[in-house]
VOGU-3710 file (C-alpha; in Angstrom, 3 decimals, decimal comma):
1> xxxxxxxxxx> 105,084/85,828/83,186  104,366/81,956/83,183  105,234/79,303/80,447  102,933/77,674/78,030  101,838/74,538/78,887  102,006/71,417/77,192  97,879/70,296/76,618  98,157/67,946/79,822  99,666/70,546/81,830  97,333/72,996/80,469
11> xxxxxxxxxx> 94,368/70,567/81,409  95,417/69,729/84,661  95,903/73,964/85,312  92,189/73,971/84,413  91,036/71,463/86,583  92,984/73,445/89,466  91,420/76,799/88,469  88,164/74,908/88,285  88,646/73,550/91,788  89,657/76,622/93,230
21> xxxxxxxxxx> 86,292/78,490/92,016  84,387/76,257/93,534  85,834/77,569/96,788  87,253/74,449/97,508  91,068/73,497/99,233  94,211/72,673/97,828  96,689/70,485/98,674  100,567/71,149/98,576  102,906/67,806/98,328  106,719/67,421/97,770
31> xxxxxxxxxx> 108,573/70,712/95,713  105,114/72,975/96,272  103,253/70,139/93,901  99,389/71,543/94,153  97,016/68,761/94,052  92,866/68,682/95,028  92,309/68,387/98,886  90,310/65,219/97,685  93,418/64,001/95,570  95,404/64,495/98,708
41> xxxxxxxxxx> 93,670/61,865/100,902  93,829/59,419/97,897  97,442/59,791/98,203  97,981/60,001/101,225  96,472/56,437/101,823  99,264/54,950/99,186  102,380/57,257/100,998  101,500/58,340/104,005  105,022/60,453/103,937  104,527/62,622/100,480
51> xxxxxxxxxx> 102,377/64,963/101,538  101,966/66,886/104,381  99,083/66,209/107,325  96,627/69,277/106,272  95,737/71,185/103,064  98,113/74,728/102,645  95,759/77,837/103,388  94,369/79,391/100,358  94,696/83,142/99,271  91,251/83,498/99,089
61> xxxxxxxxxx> 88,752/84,822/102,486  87,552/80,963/101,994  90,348/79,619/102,850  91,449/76,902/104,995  92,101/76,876/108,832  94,523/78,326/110,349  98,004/75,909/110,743  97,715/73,897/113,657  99,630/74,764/116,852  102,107/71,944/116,101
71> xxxxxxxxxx> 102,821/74,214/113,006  103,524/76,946/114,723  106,495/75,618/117,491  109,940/74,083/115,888  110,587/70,779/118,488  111,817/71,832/121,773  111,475/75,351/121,124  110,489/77,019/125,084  109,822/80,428/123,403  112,554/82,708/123,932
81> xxxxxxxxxx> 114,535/82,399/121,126  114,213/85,224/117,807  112,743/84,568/115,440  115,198/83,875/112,921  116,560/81,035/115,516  112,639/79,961/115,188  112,553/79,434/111,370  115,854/77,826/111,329  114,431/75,047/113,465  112,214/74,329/110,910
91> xxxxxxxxxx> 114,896/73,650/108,373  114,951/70,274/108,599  111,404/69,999/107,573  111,154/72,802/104,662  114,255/70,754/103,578  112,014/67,439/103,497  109,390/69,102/101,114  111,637/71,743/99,620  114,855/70,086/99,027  116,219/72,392/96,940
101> xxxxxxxxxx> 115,743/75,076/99,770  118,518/76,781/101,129  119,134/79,741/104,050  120,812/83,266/103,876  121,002/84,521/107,350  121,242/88,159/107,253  120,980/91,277/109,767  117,424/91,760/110,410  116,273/88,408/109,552  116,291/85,119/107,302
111> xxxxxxxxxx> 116,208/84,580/103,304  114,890/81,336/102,635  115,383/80,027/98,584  113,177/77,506/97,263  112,374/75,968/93,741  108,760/75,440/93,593  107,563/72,926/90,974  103,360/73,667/91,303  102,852/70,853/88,533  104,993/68,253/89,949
121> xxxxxxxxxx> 108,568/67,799/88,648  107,947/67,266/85,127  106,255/70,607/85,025  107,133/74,126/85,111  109,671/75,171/87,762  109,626/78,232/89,480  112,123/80,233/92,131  110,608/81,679/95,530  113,024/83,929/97,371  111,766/85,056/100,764
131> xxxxxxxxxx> 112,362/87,070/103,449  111,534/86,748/107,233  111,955/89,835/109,393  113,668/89,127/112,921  110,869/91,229/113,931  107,368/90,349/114,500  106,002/93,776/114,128  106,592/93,081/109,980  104,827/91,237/107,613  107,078/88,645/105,237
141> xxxxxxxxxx> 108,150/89,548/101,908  108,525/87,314/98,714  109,253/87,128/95,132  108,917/84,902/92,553  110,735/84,046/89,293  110,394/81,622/86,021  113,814/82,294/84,653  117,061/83,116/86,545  120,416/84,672/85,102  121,472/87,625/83,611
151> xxxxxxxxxx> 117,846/88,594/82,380  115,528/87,210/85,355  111,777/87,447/84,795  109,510/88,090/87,778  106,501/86,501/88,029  103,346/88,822/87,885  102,116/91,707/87,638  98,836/90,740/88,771  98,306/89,443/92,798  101,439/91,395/93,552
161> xxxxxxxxxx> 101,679/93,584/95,838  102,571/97,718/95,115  105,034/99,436/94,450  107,702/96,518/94,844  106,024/93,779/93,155  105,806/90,952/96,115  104,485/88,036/95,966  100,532/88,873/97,682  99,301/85,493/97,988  96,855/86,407/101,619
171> xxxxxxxxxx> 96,422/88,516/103,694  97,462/89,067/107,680  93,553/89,615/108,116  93,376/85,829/106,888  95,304/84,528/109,653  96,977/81,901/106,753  100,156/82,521/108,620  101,854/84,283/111,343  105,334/85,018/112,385  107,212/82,770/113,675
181> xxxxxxxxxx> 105,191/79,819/112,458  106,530/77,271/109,983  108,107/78,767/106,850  106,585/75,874/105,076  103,702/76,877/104,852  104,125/80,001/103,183  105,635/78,103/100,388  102,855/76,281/100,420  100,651/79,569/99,693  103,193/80,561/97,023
191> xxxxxxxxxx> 102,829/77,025/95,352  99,095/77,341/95,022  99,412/81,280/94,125  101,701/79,946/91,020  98,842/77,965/89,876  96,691/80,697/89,779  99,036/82,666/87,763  99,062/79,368/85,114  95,394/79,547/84,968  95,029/83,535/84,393
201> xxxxxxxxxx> 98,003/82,796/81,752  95,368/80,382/80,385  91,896/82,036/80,631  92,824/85,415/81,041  91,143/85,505/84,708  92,139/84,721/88,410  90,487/81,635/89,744  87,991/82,005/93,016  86,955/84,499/94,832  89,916/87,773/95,127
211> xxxxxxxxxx> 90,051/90,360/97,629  89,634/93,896/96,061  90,692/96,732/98,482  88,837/99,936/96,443  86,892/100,372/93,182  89,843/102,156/91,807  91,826/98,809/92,356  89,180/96,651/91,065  88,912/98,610/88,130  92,127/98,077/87,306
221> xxxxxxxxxx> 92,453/94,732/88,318  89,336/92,572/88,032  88,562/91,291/84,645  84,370/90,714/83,904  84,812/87,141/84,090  86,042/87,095/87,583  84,297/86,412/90,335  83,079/89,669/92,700  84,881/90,443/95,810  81,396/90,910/97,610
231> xxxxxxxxxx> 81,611/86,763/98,161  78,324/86,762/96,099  78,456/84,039/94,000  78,456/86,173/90,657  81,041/87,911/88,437  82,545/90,488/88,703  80,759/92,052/85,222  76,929/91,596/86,567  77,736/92,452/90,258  79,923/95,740/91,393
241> xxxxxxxxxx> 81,403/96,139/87,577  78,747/99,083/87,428  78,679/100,861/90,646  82,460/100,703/91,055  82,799/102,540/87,455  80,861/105,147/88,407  82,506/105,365/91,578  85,486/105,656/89,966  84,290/108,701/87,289  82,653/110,718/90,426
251> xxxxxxxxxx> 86,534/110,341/91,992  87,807/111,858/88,955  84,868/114,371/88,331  85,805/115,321/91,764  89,843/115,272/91,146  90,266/113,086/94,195  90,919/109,793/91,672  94,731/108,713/92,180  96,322/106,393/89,765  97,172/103,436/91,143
261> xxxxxxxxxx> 101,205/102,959/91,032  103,576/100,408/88,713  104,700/97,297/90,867  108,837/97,204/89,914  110,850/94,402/92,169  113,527/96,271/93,264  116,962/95,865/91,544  118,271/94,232/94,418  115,996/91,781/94,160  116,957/92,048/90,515
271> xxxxxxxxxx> 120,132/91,611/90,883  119,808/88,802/93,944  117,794/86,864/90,768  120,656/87,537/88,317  123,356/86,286/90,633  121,507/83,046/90,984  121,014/84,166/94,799  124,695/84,557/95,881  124,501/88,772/95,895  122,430/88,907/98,968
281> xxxxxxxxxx> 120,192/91,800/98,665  120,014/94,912/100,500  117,089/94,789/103,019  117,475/98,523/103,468  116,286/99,546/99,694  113,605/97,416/100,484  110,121/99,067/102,475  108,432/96,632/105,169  104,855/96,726/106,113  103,839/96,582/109,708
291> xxxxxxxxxx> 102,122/92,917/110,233  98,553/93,644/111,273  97,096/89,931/111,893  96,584/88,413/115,206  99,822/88,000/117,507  102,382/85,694/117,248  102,157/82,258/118,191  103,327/82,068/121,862  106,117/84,204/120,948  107,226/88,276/121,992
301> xxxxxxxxxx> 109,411/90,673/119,989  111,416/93,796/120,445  110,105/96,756/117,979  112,333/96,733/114,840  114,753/99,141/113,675  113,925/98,324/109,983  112,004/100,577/107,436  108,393/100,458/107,090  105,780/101,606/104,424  102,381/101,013/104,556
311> xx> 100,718/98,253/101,466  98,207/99,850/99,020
//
């Protein structure tokens, strides 16, 4: 659930939706602000240190490049440190765009909190928790949040992942991120998936182009008005609307249709929201999937010991 916006807010979320189906970049500045690529170099020219060198990667299959190697190795890093030694190296720079940012190192891995403000600081604010296996054999694992306290409210449910309700902002496939590279920038892809959520709150649709895994899910999931998965140009009501409904009535003519499941954050990621992040949560109530994007950065793990279940 997202806030209301004030009419320039809700303009400017617009303009960002608008941007976005046009397949085109954003930009992430200082607290996860999301600006146009365009806007960034603008800026950039006037503050050279706001914003960071390259545009965040998007969630969409049109997204940006890969980060850079620079990205990917904290200074003097030679390799052989974990993983969670590898993302506190970065600290110093989250801490420069994320300043509210802080770290919970845990068995197993890192928790990095950050408030993201997607609008700039006179805008909505928003709170990221996320957690970074000590394990490159798993993917990360994030939630987000537009109220804290005793009754927190996640953000979602749609472009969440099931059954726990994670934050599914790209996939490994897109290669927007790998373990062990910077932390940053998967705040970054959490700003700009927070502005997506403002727009549907708006129009009632996700902006650009979505990735839809079956026709059962894209039943469920993909509104008329949004654009096809197929990447061709049209929406989703004059393209594959058709053949995945009757897709979808020969699965359950044959009995073989399965329901897809309710996304609940676990309670204690509840509760972790509640506490205002000092009741760490319990990593073990919480299921891992195995990272299946191209290897890490210059960088070898151990296999894990933590428990895995596979994404829908």
């Amino acid at each position: 659930m997202v806030e209301s916006p004030n009419a320039h807010r809700r303009n400017r979320i617009l303009e960002l939706g608008v941007w976005r189906d046009q397949g085109r970049l954003f930009a992430v500045g200082l607290d996860g602000e999301v600006s146009k690529h365009e806007e960034l170099e603008r800026e950039h020219d006037h503050d050279p240190g706001q914003w960071q060198g390259s545009p965040a990667a998007s969630s969409t299959p049109a997204a940006s490049p890969a980060p850079a190697a620079s990205d990917a190795e904290p200074a003097g890093s030679d390799g052989r440190a974990s993983l969670t030694d590898r993302y506190l190296g970065f600290r110093p720079e989250i801490l420069r765009y994320y300043p509210t940012a802080h770290f919970h190192e845990v068995e197993h891995g890192l928790w990095i909190v950050a408030t993201i403000f997607p609008l700039g600081r006179h805008g909505p604010c928003y709170w990221v928790c996320l957690f970074l296996p000590d394990h490159a054999a798993f993917s990360s694992k994030a939630f987000a949040f537009s109220v804290l306290g005793r009754h927190p409210k996640p953000v979602g449910p749609r472009h969440t992942n099931f059954p726990d309700g994670s934050i599914c902002a790209f996939t490994d496939e897109d290669d927007a991120w790998r373990p062990g590279d910077n932390p940053k920038i998967l705040l970054n892809l959490y700003a700009e998936w927070l502005i997506c959520q403002l727009f549907l709150a708006i129009e009632h649709r996700w902006p650009g182009r979505q990735i839809g895994l079956d026709a059962t899910y894209r039943q469920e999931e993909f509104g008329p008005r949004e654009w096809c998965h197929c990447n061709s140009g049209e929406r989703y009501g004059v393209c594959h609307y058709k053949e995945d409904a009757e897709e979808v009535a020969r699965l359950k003519a044959n009995g073989a249709y399965e329901q897809l499941p309710k996304r609940i954050v676990p309670a204690t990621i509840m509760q972790f929201a509640a506490s205002r992040w000092r009741k760490l949560p319990d990593i073990h109530l919480l299921g891992f999937h195995r990272y299946m994007g191209q290897p890490p950065r210059h960088f070898s793990d151990a296999e894990p010991s933590i428990a895995v279940t596979r994404p829908r």
